[in-house]
PAZAPA-4460 file (N, C-alpha, C; in steps of 0.05 Angstrom, whole numbers, plus 32768, in hexadecimal, padded with zeros to 4 digits):
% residues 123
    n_x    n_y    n_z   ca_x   ca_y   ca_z    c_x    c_y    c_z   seq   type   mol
   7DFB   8054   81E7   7E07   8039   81E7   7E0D   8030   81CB     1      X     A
   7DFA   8039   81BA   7DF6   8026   81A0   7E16   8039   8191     2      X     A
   7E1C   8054   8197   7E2E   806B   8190   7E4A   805C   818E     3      X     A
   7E4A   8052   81AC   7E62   8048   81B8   7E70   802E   81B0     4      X     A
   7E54   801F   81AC   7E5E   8001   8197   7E67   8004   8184     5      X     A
   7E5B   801B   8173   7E66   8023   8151   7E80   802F   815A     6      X     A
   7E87   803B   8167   7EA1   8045   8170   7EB3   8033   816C     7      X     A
   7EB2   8023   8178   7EC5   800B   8190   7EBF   7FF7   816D     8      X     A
   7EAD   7FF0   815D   7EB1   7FE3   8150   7EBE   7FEF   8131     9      X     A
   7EB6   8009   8131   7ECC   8019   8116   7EE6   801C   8120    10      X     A
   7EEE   8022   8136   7F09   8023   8144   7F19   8004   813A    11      X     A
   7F08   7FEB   8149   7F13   7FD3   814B   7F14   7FC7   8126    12      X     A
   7F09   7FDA   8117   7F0C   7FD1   80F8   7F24   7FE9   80E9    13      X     A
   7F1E   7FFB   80F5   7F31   8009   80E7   7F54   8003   80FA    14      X     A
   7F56   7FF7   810F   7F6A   7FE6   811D   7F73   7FCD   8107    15      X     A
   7F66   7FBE   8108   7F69   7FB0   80E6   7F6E   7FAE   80DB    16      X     A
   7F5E   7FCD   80CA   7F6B   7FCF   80B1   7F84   7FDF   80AD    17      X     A
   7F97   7FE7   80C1   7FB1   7FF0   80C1   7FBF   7FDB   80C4    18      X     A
   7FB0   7FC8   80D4   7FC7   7FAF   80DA   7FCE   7F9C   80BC    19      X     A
   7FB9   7F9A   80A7   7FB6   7F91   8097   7FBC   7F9E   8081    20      X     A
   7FBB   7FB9   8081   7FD5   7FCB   806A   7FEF   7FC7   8075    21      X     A
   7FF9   7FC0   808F   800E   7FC5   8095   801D   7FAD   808B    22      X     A
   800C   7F98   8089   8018   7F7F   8087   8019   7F7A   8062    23      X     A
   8005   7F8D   8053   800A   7F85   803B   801F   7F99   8036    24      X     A
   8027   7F9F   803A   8043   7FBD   8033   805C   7FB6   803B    25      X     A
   8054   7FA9   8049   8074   7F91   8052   807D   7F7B   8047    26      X     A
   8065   7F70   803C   8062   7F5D   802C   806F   7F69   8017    27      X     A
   8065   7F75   8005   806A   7F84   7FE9   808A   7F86   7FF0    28      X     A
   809A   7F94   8006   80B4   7F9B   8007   80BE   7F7B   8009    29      X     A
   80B9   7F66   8019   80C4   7F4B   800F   80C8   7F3E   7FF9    30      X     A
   80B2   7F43   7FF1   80B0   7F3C   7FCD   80C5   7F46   7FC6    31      X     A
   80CC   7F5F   7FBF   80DB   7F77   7FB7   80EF   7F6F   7FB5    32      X     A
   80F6   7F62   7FD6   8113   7F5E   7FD6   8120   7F45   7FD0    33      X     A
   8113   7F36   7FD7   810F   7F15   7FD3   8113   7F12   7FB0    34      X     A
   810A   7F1A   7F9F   810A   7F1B   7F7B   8120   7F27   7F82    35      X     A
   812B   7F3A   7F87   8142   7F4A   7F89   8155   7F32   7F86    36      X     A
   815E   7F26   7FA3   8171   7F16   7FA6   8168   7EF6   7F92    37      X     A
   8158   7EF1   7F98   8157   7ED9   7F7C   8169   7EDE   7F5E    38      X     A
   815A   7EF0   7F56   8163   7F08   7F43   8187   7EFE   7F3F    39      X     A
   818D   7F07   7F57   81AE   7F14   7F52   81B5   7EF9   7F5B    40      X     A
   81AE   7EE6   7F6B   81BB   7ECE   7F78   81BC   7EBF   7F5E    41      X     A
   81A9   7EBB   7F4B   81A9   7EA2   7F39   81B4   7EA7   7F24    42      X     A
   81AA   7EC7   7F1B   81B6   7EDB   7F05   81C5   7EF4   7F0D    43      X     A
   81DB   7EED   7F0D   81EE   7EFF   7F16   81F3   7F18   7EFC    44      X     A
   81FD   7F0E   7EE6   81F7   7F21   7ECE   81E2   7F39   7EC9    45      X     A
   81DB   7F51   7ECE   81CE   7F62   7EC2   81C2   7F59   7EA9    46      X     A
   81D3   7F4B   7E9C   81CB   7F49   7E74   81C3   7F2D   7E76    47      X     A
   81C1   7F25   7E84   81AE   7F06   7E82   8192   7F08   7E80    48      X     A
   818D   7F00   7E64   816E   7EF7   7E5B   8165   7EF6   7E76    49      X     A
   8158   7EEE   7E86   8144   7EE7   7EA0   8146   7F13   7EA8    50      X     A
   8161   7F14   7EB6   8159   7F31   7EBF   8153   7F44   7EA6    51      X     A
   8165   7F44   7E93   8154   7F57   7E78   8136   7F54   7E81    52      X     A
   8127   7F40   7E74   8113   7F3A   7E7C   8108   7F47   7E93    53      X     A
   810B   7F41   7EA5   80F6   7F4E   7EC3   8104   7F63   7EC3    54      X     A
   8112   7F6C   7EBB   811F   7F97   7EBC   810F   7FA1   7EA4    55      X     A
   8102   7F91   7E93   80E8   7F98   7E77   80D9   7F98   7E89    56      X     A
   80CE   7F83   7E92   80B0   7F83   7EA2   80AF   7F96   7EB9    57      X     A
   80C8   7F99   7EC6   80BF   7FB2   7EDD   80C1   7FC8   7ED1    58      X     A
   80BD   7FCD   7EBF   80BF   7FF1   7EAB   80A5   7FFF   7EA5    59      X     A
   8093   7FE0   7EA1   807C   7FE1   7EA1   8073   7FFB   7EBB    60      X     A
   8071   7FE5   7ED1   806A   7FF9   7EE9   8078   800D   7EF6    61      X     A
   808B   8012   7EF1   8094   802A   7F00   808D   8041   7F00    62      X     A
   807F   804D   7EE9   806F   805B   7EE9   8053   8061   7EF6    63      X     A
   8047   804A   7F02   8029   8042   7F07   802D   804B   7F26    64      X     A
   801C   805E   7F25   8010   806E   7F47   8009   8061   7F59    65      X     A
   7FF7   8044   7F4E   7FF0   803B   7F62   7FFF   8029   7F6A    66      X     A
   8012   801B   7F65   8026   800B   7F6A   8037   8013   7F7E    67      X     A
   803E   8034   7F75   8056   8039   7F83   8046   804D   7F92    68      X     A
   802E   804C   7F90   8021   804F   7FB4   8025   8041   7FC9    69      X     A
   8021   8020   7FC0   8023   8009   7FCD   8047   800A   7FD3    70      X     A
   8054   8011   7FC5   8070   8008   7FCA   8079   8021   7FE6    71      X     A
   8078   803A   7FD5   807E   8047   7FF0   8075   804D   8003    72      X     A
   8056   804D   8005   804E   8048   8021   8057   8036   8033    73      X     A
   8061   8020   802F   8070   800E   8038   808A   801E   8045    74      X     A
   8093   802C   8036   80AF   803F   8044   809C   8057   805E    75      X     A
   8095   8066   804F   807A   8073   8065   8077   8069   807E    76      X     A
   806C   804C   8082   8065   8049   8098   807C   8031   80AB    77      X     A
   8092   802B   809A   80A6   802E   80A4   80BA   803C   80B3    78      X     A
   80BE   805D   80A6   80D5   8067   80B5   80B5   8086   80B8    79      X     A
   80A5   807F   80B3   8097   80A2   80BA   8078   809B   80D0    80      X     A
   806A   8089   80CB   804D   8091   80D9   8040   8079   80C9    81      X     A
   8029   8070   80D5   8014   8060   80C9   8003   8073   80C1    82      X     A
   7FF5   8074   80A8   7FE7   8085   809A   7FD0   8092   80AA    83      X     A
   7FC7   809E   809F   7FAA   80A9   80A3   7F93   8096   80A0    84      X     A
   7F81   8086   80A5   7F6B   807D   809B   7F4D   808A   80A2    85      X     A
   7F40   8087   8095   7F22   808B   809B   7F0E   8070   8092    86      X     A
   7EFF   8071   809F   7EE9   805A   8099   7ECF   805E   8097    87      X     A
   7EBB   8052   808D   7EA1   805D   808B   7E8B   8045   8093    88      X     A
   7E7F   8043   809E   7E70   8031   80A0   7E53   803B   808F    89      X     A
   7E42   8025   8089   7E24   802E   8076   7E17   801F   807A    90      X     A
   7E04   8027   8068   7DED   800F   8060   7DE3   800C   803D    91      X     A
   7DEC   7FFA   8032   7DE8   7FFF   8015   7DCD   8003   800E    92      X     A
   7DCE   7FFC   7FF3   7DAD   7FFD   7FEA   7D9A   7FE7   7FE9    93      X     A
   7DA6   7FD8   7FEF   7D97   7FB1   7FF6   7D9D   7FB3   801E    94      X     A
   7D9B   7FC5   8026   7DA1   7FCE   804B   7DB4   7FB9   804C    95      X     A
   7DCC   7FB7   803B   7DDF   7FA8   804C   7DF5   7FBA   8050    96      X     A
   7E05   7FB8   8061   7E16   7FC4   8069   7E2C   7FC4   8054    97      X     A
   7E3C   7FE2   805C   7E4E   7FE5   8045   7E68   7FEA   8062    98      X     A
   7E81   7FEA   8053   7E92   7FFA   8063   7EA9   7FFB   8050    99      X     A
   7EC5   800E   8055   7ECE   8017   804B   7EE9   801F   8054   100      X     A
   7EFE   8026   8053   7F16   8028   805B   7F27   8037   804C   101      X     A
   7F2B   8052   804D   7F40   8063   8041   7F51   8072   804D   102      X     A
   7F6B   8077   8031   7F7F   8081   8043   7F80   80A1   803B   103      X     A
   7F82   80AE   8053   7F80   80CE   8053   7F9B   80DC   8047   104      X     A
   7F8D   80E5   8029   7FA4   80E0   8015   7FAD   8107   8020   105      X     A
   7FA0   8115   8028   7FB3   8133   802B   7FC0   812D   8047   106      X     A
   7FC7   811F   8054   7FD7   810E   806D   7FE8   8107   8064   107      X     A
   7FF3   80EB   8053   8000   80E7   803F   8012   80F7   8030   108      X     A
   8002   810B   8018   800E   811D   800F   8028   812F   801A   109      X     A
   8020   812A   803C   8035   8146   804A   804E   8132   8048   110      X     A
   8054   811F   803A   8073   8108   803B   8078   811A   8021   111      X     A
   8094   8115   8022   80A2   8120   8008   80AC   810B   7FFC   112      X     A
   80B1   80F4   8006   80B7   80DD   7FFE   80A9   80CF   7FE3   113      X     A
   8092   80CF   7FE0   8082   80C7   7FCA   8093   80CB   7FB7   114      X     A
   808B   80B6   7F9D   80A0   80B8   7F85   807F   80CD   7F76   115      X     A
   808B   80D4   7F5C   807F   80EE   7F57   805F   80DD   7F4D   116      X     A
   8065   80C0   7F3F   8045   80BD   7F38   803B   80AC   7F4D   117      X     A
   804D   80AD   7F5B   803A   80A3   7F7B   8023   80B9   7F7E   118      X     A
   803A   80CD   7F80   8027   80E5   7F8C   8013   80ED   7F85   119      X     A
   8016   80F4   7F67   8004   80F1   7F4B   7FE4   80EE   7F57   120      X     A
   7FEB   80C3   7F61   7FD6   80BC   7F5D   7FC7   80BE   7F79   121      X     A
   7FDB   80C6   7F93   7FCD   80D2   7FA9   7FBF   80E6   7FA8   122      X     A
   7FC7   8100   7F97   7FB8   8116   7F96   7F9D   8107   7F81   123      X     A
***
């Protein structure tokens, strides 16, 4: 009985926690697009101080794995599959409970889609 509760209750958390990556990855693509069109609606110019500016600051990250983990997984579980997850339930070292939520990065890996330091930082 006690088997079946942890079942039904890692299931009903790891249910969750897809629904709640799903929703921050969509989020991130609104952002995305939303600055996008602000962007071009107010500053139409490429060479206008404001976009110079934020085309500096996004140069910064384009490189960064974990970002554009966050970005294309968003494409991922749009046109391919909801990821892999695993979960762990515990008991720490003060017996409080631990738990945990990861994404099953050699699942992942089989997309060809990843930009290269996406992948980088999946492997």
């Amino acid at each position: 009985m006690f088997d079946a509760m942890r079942r039904e209750l890692m299931d009903d958390y790891l249910g969750e926690a897809l629904r709640l990556m799903h929703n921050l990855v969509a989020a991130v693509g609104t952002v995305i697009d939303q600055t996008r069109i602000v962007l071009e609606a107010n500053w139409p110019d490429p060479a206008n101080l404001v976009r110079v500016r934020f085309a500096d600051a996004l140069r910064r990250f384009r490189g960064d794995g974990r970002l554009l983990v966050v970005r294309d997984l968003r494409t991922y579980m749009l046109h391919l599959r909801l990821p892999g997850i695993s979960g762990t339930l515990g008991l720490g070292p003060n017996g409080l409970e631990t738990s945990s939520v990861n994404l099953i990065c050699a699942s992942l890996l089989e997309w060809s889609g990843w930009r290269p330091a996406a992948r980088t930082y999946l492997r």
